[in-house]
C-alpha positions as CSV (number, residue, x, y, z in Angstrom):
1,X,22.1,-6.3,16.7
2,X,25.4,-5.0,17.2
3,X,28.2,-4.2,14.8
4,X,31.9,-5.6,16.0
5,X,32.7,-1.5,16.9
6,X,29.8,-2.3,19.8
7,X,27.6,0.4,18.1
8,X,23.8,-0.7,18.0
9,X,22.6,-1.1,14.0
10,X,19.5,1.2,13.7
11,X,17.0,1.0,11.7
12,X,14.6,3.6,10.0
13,X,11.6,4.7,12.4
14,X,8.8,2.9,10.4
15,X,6.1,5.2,9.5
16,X,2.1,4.4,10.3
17,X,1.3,1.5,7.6
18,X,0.4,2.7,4.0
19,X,1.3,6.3,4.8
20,X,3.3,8.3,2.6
21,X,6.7,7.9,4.7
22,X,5.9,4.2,5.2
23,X,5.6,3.7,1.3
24,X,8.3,6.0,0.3
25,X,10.7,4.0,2.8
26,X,9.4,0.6,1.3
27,X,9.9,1.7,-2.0
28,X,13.2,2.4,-1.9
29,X,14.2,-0.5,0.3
30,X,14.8,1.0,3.7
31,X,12.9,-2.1,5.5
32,X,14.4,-6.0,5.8
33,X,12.9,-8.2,3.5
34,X,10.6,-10.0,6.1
35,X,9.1,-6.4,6.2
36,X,9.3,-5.7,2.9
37,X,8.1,-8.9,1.5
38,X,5.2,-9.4,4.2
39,X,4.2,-6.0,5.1
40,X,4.8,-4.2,1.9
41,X,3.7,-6.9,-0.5
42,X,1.1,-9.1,1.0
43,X,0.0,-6.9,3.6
44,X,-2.2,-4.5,2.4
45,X,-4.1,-7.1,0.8
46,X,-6.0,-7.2,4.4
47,X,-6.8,-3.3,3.2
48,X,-7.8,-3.9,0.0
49,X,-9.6,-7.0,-0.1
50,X,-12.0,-6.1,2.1
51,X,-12.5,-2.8,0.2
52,X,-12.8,-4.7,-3.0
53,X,-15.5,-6.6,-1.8
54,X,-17.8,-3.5,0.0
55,X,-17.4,-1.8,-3.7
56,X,-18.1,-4.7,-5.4
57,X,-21.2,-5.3,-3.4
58,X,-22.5,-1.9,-3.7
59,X,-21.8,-1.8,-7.3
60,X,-24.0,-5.2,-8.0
61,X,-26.8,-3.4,-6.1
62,X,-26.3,0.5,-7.2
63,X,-24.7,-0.2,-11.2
64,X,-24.5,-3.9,-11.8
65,X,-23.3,-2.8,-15.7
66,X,-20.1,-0.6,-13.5
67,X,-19.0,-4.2,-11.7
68,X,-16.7,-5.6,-14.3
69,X,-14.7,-2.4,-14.9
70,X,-14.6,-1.6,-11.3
71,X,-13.6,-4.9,-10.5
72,X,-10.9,-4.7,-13.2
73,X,-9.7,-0.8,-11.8
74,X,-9.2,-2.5,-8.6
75,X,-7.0,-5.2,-10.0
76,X,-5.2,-2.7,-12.1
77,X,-4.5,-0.2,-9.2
78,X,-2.8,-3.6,-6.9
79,X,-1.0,-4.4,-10.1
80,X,0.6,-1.1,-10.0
81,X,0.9,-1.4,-6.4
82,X,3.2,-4.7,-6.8
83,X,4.8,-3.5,-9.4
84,X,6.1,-0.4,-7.5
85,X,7.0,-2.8,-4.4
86,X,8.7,-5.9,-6.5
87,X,11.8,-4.1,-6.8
88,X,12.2,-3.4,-3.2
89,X,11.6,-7.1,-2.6
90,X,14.2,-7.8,-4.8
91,X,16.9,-5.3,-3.6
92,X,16.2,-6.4,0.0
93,X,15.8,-10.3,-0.8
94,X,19.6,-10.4,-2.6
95,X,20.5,-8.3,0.6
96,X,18.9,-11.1,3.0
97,X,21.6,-13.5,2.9
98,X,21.0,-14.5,6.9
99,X,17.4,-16.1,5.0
100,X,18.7,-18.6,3.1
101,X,16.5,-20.3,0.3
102,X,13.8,-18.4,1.3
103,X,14.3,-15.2,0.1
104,X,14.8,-16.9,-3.6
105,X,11.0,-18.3,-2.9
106,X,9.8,-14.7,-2.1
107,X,11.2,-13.2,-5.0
108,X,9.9,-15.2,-7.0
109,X,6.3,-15.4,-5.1
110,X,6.4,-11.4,-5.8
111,X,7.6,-12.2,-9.3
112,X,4.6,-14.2,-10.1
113,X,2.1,-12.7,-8.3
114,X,2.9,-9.6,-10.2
115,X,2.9,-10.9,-13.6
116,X,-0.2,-13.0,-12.4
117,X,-2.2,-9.3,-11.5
118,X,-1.3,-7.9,-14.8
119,X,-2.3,-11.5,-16.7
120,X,-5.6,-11.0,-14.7
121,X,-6.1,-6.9,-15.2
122,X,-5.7,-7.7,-18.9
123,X,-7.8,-10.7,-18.9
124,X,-10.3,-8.1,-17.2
125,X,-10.2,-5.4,-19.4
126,X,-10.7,-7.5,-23.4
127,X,-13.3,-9.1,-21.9
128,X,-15.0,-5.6,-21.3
């Protein structure tokens, strides 16, 4: 993209996904919001998933008692997760003009899948 000067618009070298760089220029909104909601938000729910489910499988087997608190750690860590990356989806989804409705749908996706991870780690942890 070019600015009306003729200069090419950079962008910030995107660090290896869920590295320290990459989350410290999430986090404070370096990326567009396609990136940012995508990438940042949803993505590492690929990672983690997965992960949840290999420790949830070995816990049944090794501590069956362990399950429900690990199960309710893992929830509790993504909560924090999402909670760290909602305000860079909302700083970079009021920036996103050139998206039109659909950043207003992805701020409030991020909204409510936020409060719903907290709803679900508290859920967790009374029924302990």
């Amino acid at each position: 993209m070019q600015h009306s000067d003729g200069a090419l618009k950079t962008h910030p070298t995107k660090g290896r996904f869920l590295s320290v760089t990459w989350l410290r220029q999430l986090w404070t909104g370096q990326f567009s919001f396609g990136d940012t909601f995508f990438a940042g938000m949803f993505g590492p729910a690929f990672v983690l998933l997965p992960v949840g489910f290999i420790i949830a499988g070995v816990m049944v087997v090794v501590a069956p008692a362990l399950l429900m608190p690990a199960i309710d750690g893992m929830v509790a860590v993504y909560a924090l997760y999402f909670s760290a990356t909602l305000p860079a989806v909302i700083k970079t989804g009021l920036a996103a003009k050139e998206v039109g409705g659909w950043r207003w749908f992805g701020i409030f996706l991020g909204v409510v899948a936020t409060m719903a991870l907290w709803m679900t780690a508290y859920k967790l942890a009374v029924a302990l």
